[in-house]
C-alpha positions as a printed Julia matrix, in Angstrom:
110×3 Matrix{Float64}:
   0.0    0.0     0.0
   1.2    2.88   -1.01
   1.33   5.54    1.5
   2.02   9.68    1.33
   1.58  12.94    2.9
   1.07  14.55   -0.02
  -2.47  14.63   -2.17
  -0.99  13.73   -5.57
   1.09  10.73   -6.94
   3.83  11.27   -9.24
   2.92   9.61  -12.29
  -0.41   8.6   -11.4
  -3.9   10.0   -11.56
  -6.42   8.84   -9.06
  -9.54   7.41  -10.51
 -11.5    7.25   -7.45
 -11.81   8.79   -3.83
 -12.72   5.72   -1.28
 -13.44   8.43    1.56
 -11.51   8.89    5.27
  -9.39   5.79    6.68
  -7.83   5.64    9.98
  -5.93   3.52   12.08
  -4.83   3.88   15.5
  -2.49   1.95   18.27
  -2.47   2.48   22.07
   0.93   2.19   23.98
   1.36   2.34   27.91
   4.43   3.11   29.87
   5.37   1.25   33.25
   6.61   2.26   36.13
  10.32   0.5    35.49
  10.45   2.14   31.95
   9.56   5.54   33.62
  12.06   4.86   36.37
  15.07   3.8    33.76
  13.9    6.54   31.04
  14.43   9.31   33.48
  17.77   8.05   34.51
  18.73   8.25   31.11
  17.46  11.23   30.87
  19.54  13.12   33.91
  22.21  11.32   32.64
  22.23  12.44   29.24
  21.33   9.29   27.16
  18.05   8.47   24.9
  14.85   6.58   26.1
  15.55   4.2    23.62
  12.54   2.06   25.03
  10.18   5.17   24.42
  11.22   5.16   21.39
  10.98   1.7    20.09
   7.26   1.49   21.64
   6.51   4.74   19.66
   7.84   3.18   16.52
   5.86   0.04   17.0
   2.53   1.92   17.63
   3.08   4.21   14.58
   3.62   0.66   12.54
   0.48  -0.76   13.82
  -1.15   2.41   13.25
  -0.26   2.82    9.69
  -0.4   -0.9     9.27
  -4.46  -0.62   10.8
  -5.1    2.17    8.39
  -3.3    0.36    5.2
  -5.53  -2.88    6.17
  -8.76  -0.55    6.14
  -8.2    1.37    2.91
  -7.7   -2.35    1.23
 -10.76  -3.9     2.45
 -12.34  -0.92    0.78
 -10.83  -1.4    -2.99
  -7.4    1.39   -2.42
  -4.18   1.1    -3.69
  -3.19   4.06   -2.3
  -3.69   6.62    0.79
  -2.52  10.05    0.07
  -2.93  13.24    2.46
  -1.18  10.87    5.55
  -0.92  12.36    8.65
   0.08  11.03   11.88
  -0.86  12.41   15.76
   0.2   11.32   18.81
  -1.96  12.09   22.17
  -1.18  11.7    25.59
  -4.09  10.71   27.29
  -3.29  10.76   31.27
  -5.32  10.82   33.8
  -7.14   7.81   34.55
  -5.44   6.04   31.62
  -1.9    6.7    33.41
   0.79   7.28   30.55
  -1.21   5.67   27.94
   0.07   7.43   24.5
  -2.27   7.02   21.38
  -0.77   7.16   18.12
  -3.35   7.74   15.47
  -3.01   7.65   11.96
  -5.25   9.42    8.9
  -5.72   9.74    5.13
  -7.5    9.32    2.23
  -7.94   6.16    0.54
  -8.29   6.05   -3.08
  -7.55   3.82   -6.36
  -5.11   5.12   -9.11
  -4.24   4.4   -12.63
  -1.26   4.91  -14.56
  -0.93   8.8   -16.6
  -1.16   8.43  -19.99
């Protein structure tokens, strides 16, 4: 699936406009992670286990929103764009990691 930010394809024209997909991925941090993460961080290094759980939840996100603009007929999403929310509160530090665009099908310029 091809995915972009932008709302044209190089080379392509698109035939048809599928509507809105979306996918999105919740990831929760634990109390060790919080406790190593700021260590590293008063120390000077990277929260390298932040940042691998962010990468996974953006995958699943985009991989969610790729899996709903195929089940509708796309070959392509343009107009991508990802947000990331911290939800607190009640959910502790639950991040969610949602992912948007526009699925549609595109031929080949002539």
């Amino acid at each position: 699936m091809l995915m972009l930010t932008s709302q044209t394809i190089d080379g392509k024209r698109i035939s048809r406009y599928h509507g809105i997909v979306t996918g999105d991925a919740l990831i929760g941090a634990n109390i060790y992670k919080d406790i190593f993460s700021g260590v590293r961080d008063v120390v000077g290094g990277r929260t390298s286990a932040y940042e691998r759980e962010l990468a996974r939840a953006r995958e699943l996100a985009l991989s969610s929103m790729a899996s709903a603009a195929e089940r509708l007929g796309a070959d392509a999403i343009i107009g991508v764009r990802l947000d990331y929310h911290n939800l607190g509160g009640t959910m502790g530090n639950t991040i969610l990691v949602s992912a948007t665009g526009t699925a549609v099908s595109t031929e080949d310029e002539e």
